[in-house]
C-alpha positions in Angstrom: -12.7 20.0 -154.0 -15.1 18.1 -156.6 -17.8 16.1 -155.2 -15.9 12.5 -156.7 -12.9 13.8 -154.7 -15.2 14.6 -151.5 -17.2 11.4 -152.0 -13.9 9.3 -152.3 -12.3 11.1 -149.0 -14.9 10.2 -147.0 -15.3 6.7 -148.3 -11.6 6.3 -147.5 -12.3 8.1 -143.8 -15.4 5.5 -143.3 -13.4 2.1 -144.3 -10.9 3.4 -141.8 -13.2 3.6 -139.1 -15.1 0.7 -140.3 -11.7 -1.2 -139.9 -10.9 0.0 -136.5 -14.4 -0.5 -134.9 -14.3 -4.0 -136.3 -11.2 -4.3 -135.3 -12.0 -3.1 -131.6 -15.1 -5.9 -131.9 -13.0 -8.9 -132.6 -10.5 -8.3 -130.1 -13.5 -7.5 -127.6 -15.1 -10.8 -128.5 -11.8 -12.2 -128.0 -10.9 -10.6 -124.6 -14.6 -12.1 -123.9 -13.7 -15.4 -124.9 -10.8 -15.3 -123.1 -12.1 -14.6 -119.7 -14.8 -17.4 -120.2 -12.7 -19.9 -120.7 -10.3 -18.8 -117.6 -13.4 -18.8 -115.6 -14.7 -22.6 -117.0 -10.8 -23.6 -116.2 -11.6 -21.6 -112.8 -13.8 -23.7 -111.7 -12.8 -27.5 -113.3 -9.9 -26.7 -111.3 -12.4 -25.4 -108.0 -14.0 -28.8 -108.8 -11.2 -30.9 -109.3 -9.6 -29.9 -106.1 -12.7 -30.7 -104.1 -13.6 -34.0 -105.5 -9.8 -34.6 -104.6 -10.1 -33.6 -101.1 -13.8 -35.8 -100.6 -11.5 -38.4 -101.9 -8.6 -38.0 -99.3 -11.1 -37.4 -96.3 -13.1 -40.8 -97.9 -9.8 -42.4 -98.0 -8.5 -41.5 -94.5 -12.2 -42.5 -92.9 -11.7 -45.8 -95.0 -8.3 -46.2 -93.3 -9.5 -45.6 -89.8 -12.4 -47.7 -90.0 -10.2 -50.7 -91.3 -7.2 -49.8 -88.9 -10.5 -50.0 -85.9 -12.0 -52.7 -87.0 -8.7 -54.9 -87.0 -7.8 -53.4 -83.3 -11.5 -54.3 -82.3 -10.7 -57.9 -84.1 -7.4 -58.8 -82.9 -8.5 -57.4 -79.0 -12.3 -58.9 -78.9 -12.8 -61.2 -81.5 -13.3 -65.0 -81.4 -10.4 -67.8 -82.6 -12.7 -68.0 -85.8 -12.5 -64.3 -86.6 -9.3 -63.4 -85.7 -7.9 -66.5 -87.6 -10.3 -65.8 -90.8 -9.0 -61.8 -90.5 -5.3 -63.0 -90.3 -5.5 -65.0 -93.3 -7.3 -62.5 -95.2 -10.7 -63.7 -95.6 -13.7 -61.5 -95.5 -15.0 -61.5 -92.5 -17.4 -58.8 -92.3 -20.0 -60.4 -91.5 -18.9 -62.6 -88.5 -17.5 -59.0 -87.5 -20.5 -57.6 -87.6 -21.9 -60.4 -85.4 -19.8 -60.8 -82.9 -19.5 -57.0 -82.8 -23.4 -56.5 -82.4 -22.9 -59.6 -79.6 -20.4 -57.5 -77.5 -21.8 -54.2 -77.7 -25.1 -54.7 -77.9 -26.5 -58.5 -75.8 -29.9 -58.2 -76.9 -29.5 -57.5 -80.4 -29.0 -59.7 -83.7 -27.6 -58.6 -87.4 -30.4 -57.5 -89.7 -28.2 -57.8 -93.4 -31.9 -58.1 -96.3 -33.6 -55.0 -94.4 -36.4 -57.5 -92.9 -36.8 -55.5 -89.7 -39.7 -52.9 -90.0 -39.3 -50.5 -86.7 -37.8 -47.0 -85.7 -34.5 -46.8 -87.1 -31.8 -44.8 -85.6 -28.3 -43.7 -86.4 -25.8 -44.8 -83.2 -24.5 -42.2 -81.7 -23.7 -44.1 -78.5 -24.6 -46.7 -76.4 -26.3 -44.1 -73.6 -28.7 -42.0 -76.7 -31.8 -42.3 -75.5 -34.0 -44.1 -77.7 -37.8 -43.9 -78.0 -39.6 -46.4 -76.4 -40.6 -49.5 -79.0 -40.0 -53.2 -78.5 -37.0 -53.1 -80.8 -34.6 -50.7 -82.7 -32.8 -51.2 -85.7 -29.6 -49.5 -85.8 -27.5 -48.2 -88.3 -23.4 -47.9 -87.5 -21.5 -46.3 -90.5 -19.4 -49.1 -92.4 -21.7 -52.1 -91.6 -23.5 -53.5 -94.1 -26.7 -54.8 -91.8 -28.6 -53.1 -89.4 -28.1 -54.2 -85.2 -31.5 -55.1 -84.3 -31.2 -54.5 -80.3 -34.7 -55.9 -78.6 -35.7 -53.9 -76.2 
């Protein structure tokens, strides 16, 4: 065997394995790609299906809170409110007052933030409170505080 015919043999075996070790590279950057993008759809779809389920459980609070509120309108409410709710107006306000008057005698309907004292969540009428000459409570779904005097 000649040196040309040497040289030329192992050019040939070289492109060969040039060829299949590129070959094995693009489909490992392909396999690579691949597998990102079915985690990235992974996770949109992790995503997706909890921002669907915040919505539903936002949904069916939103539900709940409208179906109590027109129970506590139709069953406590005055003339006024229960003829404003009937007719579709928004009411939320007298609600809110008449609401804060029945649960709570003492207390008034704080909607611009005015009052500066302790603020507390409700978590029922018997929480214990700290001791302060008013409290400004917060009930989810109102728009004002109840300012109860104490």
């Amino acid at each position: 065997m000649s040196q040309i015919e040497f040289v030329l043999r192992f050019s040939e075996e070289t492109k060969s394995s040039l060829r299949q070790r590129w070959a094995k590279a693009v489909q490992q950057a392909l396999e690579k790609k691949a597998e990102e993008e079915r985690k990235k759809r992974a996770e949109r779809e992790a995503r997706e299906a909890r921002e669907k389920a915040e919505q539903e459980r936002k949904e069916a609070l939103r539900q709940a809170w409208e179906k109590m509120r027109e129970e506590w309108i139709l069953a406590h409410g005055s003339e006024r409110l229960v003829k404003a709710f009937k007719m579709g107006y928004e009411c939320d306000a007298l609600f809110e007052q008449e609401f804060a008057a029945f649960h709570f005698p003492n207390a008034e309907c704080d909607w611009h933030d005015e009052a500066t004292m302790n603020r507390q969540d409700y978590a029922g009428r018997d929480q214990l409170f700290e001791p302060c000459e008013a409290i400004a409570i917060k009930i989810p779904g109102f728009s004002s505080y109840i300012i109860e005097k104490v």
